[in-house]
NUGUVEX-272519 format. One record per residue (C-alpha): residue in one letter; chain; x, z, y. Coordinates in steps of 0.001 Angstrom, whole numbers, always signed. Example, Ala and Ser with C-alpha at 12.3 -4.5 7.8 and 13.67 -1.06 7.14 Angstrom:
% NUGUVEX-272519
SITE a A +12300 +7800 -4500;
SITE s A +13670 +7140 -1060;
//
This chain:
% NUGUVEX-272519
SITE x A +109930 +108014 +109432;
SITE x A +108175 +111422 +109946;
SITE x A +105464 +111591 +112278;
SITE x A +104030 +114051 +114442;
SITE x A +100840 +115488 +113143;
SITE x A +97359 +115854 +115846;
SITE x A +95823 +119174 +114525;
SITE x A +92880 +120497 +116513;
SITE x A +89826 +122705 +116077;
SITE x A +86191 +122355 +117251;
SITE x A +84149 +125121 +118147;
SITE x A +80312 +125549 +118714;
SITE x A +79814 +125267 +122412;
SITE x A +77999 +128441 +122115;
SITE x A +81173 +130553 +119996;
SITE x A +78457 +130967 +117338;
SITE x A +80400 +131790 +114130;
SITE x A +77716 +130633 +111680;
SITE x A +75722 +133915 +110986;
SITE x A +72786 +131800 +111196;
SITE x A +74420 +128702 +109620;
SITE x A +74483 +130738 +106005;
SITE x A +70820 +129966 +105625;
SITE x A +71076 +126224 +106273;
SITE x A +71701 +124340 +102938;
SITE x A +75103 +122687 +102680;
SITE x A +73250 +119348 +102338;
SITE x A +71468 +119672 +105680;
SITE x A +75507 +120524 +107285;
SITE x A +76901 +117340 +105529;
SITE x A +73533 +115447 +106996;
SITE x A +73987 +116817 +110314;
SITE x A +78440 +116189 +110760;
SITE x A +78016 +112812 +108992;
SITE x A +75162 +111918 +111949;
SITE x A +77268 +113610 +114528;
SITE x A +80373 +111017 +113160;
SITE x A +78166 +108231 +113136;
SITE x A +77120 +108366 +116704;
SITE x A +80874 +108330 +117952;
SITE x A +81631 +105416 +115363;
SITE x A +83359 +106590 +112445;
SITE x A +82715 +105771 +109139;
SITE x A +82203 +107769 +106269;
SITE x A +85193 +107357 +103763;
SITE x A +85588 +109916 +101372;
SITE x A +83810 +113400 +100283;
SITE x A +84891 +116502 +99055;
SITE x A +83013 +119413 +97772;
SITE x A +83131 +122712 +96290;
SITE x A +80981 +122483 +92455;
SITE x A +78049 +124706 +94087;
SITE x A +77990 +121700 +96399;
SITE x A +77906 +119260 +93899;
SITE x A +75076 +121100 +91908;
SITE x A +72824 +120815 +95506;
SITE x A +74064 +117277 +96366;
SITE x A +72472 +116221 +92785;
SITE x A +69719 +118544 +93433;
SITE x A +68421 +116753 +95978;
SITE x A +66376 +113596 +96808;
SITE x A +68110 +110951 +97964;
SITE x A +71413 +111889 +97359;
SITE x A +72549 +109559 +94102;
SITE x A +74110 +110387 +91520;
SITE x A +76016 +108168 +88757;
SITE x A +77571 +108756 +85289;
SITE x A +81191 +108325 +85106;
SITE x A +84153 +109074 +87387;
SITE x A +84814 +106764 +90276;
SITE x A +89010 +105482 +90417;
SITE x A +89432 +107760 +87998;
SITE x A +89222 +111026 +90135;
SITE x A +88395 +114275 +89940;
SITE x A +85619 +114751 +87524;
SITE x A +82512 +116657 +87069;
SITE x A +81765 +119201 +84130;
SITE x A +78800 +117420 +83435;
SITE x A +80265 +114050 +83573;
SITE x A +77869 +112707 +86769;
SITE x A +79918 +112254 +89541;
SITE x A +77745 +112798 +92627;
SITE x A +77583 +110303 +95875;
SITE x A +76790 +110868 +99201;
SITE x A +75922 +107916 +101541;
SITE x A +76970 +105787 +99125;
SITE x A +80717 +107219 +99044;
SITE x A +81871 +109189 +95671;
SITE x A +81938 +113033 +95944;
SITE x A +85214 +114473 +94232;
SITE x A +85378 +117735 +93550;
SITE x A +87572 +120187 +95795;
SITE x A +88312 +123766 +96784;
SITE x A +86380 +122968 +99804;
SITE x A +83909 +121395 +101493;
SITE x A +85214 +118601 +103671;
SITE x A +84321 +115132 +104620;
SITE x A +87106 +112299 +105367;
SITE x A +85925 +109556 +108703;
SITE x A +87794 +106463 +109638;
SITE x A +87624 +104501 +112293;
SITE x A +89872 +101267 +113961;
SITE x A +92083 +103022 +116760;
SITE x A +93906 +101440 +119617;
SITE x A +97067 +98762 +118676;
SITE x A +95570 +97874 +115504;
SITE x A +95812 +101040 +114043;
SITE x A +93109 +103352 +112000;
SITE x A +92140 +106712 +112922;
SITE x A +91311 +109297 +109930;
SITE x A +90079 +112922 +110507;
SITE x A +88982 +115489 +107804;
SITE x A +86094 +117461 +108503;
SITE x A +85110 +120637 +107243;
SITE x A +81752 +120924 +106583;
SITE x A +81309 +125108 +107469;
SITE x A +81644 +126991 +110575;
SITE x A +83627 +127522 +112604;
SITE x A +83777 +123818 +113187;
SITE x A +87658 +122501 +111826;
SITE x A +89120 +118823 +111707;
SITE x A +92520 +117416 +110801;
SITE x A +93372 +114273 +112951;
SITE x A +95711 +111193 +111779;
SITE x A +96904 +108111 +113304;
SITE x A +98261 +105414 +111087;
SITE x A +99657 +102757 +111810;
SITE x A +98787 +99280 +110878;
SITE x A +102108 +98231 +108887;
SITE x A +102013 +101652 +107067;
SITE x A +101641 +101408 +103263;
SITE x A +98347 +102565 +101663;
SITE x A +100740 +105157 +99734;
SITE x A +102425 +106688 +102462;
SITE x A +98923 +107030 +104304;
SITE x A +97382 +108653 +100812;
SITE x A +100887 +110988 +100594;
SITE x A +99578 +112215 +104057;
SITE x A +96261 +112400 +103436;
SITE x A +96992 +114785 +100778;
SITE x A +98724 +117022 +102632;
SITE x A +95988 +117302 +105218;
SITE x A +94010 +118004 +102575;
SITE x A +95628 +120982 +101679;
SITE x A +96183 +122545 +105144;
SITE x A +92614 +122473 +105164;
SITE x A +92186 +124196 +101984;
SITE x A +94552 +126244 +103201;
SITE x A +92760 +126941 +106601;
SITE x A +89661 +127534 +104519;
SITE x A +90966 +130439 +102119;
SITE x A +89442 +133385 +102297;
SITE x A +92114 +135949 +103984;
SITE x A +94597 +137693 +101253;
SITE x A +94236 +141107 +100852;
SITE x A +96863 +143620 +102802;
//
């Protein structure tokens, strides 16, 4: 059965497009969207990030990191994978962070985050007799409108 699909941006409530946000390290952006998450109840699932990410995530205190590659995912050249919060980082195009949370009727809300400005998130609503690989099929391809949102603009 095909679904409708809840798409929606955020934007700073000032229309700030980040010329300021460049200087902030992409740790302190995935601190400061998982806290905002938090706060309204959602739970960090998943993480993606671009390799310069991963190279600061293991760079920095606090932020584990453990030899191998978690379910067999993405890997890292170096053969750490990188966690954040206690979720495994796979690497990505982008850099994105996937919430959860229980939703009305029983069923589960999911929304993918970018983690850059201008503020971007990809909503789903599954429902509770869905199978876990339909839900991943569609997770997928959220993932890639938001790596598609997130390209830099082709030339001409």
């Amino acid at each position: 059965m095909k679904r409708g699909r809840k798409n929606y941006k955020h934007f700073a409530p000032n229309g700030a497009t980040g010329d300021g946000a460049r200087t902030m390290s992409q740790l302190k952006k995935f601190q400061d969207v998982l806290a905002m998450y938090r706060k309204h109840g959602w739970r960090l699932a998943r993480v993606l990030a671009r390799a310069e990410t991963l190279e600061e995530l293991r760079g920095s205190a606090g932020v584990g990191v453990s030899r191998g590659r978690p379910g067999g995912g993405a890997g890292v050249e170096s053969g750490a994978a990188a966690t954040f919060e206690g979720v495994a980082v796979v690497e990505s195009e982008t850099d994105a962070m996937w919430f959860a949370r229980p939703a009305q009727g029983g069923r589960e809300a999911w929304e993918l985050r970018l983690v850059g400005e201008p503020p971007y998130a990809l909503f789903e609503l599954f429902e509770p007799d869905e199978a876990e690989e339909d839900r991943e099929d569609v997770r997928r391809e959220i993932e890639a409108r938001l790596r598609e949102y997130a390209a830099p603009p082709k030339p001409g």
